[in-house]
C-alpha positions in Angstrom: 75.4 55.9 43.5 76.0 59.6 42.6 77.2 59.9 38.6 80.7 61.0 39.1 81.2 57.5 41.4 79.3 55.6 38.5 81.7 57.1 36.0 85.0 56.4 38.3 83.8 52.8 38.6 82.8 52.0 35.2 86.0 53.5 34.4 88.4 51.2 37.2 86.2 48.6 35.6 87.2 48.8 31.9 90.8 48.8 33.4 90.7 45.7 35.3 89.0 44.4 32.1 91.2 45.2 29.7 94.1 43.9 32.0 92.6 40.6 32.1 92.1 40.2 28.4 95.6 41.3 27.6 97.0 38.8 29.2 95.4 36.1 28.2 95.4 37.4 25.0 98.8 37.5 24.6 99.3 34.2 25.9 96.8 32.7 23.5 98.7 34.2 20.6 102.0 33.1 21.7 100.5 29.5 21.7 98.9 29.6 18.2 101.1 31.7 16.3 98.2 33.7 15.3 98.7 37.1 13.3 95.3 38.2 14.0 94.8 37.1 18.3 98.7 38.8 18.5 96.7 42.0 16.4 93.8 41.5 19.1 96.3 41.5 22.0 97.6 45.1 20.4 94.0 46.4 20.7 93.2 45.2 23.9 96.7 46.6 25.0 95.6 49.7 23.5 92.2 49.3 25.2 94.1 49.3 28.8 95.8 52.6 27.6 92.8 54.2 26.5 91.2 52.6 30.1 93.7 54.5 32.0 93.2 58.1 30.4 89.8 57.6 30.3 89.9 57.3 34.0 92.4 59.9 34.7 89.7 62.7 32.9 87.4 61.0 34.7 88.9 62.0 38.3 90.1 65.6 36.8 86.6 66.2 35.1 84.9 65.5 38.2 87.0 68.6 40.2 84.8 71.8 40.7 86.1 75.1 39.3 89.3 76.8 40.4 91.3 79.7 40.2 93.3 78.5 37.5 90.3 76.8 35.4 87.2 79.0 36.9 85.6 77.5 33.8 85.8 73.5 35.4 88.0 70.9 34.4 85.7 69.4 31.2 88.4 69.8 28.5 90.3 66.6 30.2 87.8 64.2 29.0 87.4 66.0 25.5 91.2 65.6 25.3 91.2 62.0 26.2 88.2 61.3 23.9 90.9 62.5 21.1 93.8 60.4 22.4 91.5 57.6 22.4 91.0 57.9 18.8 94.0 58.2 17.9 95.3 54.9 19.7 92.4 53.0 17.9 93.7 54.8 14.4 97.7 53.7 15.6 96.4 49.9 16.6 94.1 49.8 13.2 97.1 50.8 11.0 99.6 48.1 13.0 97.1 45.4 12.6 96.7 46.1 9.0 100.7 46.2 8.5 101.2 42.9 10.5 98.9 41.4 8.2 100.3 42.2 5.2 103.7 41.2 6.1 101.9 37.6 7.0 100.4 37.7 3.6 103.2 38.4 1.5 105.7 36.5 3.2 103.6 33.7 3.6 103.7 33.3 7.1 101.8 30.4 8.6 99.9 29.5 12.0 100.5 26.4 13.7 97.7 24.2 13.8 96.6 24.5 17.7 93.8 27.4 17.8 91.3 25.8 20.8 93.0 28.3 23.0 92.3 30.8 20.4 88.8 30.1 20.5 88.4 30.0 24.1 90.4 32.8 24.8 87.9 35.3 21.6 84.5 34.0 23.2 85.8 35.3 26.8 86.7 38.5 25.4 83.4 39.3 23.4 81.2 38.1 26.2 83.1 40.7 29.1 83.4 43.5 26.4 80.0 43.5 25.8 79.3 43.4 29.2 81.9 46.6 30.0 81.2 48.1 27.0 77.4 48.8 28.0 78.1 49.9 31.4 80.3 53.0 29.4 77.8 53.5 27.1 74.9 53.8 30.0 76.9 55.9 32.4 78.2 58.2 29.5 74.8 58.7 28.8 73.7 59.4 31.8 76.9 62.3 32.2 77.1 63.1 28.7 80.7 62.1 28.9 83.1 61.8 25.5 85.6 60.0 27.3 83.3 57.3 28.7 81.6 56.8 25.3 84.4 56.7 23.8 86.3 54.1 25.9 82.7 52.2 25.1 83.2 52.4 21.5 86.7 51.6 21.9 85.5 48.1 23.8 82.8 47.5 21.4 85.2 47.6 18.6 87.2 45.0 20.3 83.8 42.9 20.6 83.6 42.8 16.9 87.0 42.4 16.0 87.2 39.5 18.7 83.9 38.1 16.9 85.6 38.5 13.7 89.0 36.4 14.8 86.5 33.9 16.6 85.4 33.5 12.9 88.3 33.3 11.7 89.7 30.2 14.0 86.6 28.5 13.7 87.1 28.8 9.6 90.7 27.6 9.9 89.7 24.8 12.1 87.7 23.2 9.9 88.6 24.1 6.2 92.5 24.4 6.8 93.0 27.9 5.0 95.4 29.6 7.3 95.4 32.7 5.2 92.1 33.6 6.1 93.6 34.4 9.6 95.4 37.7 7.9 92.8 38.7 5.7 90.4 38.6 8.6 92.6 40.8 10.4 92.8 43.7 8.1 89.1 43.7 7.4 88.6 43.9 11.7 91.4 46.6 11.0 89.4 48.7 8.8 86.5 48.4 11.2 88.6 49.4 14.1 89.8 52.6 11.9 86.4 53.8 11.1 85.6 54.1 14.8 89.0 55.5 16.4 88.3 58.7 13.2 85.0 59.2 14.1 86.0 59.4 18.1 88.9 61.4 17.4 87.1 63.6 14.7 84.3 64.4 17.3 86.3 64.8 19.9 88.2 67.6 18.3 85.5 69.9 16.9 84.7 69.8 21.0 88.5 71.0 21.4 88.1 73.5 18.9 84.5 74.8 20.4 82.2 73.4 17.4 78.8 74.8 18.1 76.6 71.6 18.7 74.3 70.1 15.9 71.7 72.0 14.5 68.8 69.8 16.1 69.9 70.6 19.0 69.9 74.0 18.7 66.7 74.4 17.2 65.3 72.6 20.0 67.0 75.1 22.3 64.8 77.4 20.4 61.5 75.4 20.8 62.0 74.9 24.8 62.7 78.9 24.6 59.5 79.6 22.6 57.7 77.4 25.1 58.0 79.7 28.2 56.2 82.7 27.8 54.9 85.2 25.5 56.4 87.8 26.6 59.9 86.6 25.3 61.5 86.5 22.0 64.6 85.0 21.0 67.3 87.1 19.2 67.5 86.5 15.8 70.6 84.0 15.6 71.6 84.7 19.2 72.0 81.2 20.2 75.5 80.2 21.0 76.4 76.2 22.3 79.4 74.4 22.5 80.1 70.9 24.3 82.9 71.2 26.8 83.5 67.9 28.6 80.0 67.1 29.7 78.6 69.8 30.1 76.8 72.0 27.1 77.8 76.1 27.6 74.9 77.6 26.0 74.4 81.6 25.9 71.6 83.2 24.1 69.7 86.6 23.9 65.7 87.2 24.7 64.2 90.5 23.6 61.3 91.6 26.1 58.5 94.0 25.5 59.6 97.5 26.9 57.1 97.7 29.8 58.5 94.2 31.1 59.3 94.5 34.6 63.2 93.8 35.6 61.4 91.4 38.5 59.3 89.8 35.5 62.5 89.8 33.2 64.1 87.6 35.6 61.4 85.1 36.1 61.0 85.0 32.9 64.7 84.3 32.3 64.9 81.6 35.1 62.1 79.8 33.8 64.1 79.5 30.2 67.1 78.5 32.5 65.2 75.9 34.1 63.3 74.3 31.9 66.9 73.9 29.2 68.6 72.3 32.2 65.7 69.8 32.6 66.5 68.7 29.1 70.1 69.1 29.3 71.1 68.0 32.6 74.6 69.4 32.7 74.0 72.6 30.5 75.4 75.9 32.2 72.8 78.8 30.8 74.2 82.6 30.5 71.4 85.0 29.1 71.4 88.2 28.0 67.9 90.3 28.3 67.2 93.4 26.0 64.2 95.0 25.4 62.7 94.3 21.7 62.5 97.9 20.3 66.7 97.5 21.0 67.6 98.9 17.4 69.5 102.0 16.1 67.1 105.1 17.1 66.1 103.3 20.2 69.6 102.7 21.1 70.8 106.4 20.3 68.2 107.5 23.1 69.3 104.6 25.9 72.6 106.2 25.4 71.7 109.4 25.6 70.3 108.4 29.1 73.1 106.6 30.0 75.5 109.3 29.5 73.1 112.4 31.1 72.6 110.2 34.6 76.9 109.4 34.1 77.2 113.6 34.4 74.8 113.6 37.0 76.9 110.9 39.3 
């Protein structure tokens, strides 16, 4: 199966997922009275949201360059990477204000919870099993919006592991009010994770060069290759856009290089930076190493006498 069907499917499959647990969900809450399986039903609800832009960036992300984005379509999933976080933030802070209210009004449960139960042990065992299939495939693209609809599903396994907890306490001890306070520590979780989606997510948006590992292993792979080349001090420019890594550099060459070896040479960085980072899109820049001041005066000096000449 080629990578843009594995993302499409993995992403219909999250959907139906999330569809599924909503519903019963919902229905399980409605039967217990349960603050925090009604807070689970929000995040799964916000899960099916999440599901559906995720796939929608999905289709768009996969389109090939046009006329009016010649650069590809790879901001749609760094966008929906950002709504996803947000959502996760939004169903954090209504979980956590739900919760509350329970506690200081003193709000009980009704005693019924095997539905509860039942319901929370179906939901961590399919989440785990989605959530790993998005974590795989966005791997394997290096897409933000499949990871983090992954995240967004393994969240919901540990705040669904938390409320199993939680039942399973009030069951046999009788303390409803544990059902609340288990909530807002799930909630606080669930922040955490939709801040650190939605923060990395928008240094994407805003071109943040990618880490600093990275980069200096840019620089090793480059020093690898021949010779004959030498990196540009600081010339090494990479951003993540969608999945793929837009990286542009400079390689100084001795002066007697050849343009026919210059361009080998070149293609060989190009090729062996793409075999680390599949989706990486290369631009370099060749110059000859004695490229300073004097020597630059004289190019132009060149430049200008064969300009007259034409």
């Amino acid at each position: 199966m080629q990578i843009d069907a594995k993302k499409k499917f993995v992403a219909g499959l999250s959907i139906s997922s999330n569809i599924i647990l909503s519903v019963l969900k919902i229905a399980a809450g409605v039967l217990s009275g349960s603050i925090s399986i009604i807070s689970e039903a929000i995040h799964s609800l916000s899960d099916l949201f999440a599901s559906i832009i995720t796939f929608f960036s999905v289709v768009q992300s996969s389109k090939p360059a046009d006329k009016d984005h010649p650069f590809g379509h790879g901001r749609y999933e760094d966008m929906a990477g950002f709504i996803e976080g947000l959502l996760i933030i939004l169903a954090s802070f209504y979980i956590i204000f739900e919760s509350s209210r329970k506690i200081l009004l003193g709000i009980r449960i009704e005693a019924e919870n095997h539905t509860g139960i039942f319901v929370m042990a179906i939901a961590v065992v399919m989440n785990i099993i989605v959530s790993t299939l998005l974590f795989k495939v966005s791997k394997e693209s290096n897409s933000i919006s499949l990871y983090a609809d992954g995240q967004h599903l393994r969240t919901d396994v540990y705040s669904s592991l938390g409320v199993l907890l939680g039942l399973l306490l009030i069951k046999y001890t009788g303390h409803v009010m544990l059902d609340p306070i288990i909530a807002i520590l799930i909630a606080v979780f669930i922040y955490r994770t939709g801040y650190s989606i939605a923060k990395s997510s928008i240094m994407r948006l805003l071109d943040y060069s990618i880490s600093n590992e990275e980069i200096q292993n840019i620089r090793k792979i480059i020093n690898k290759c021949s010779d004959n080349v030498k990196l540009k001090k600081n010339s090494i420019k990479a951003r993540q856009v969608g999945p793929t890594m837009d990286i542009g550099l400079i390689l100084q060459f001795p002066e007697d290089t050849t343009i026919c070896d210059c361009h080998k040479i070149c293609d060989l960085v190009e090729n062996q930076i793409r075999a680390e980072y599949v989706n990486a899109s290369v631009s370099i820049h060749s110059e000859p190493a004695c490229y300073k001041k004097n020597c630059q005066k004289s190019c132009d000096k060149v430049c200008s006498r064969i300009n007259v000449e034409n």
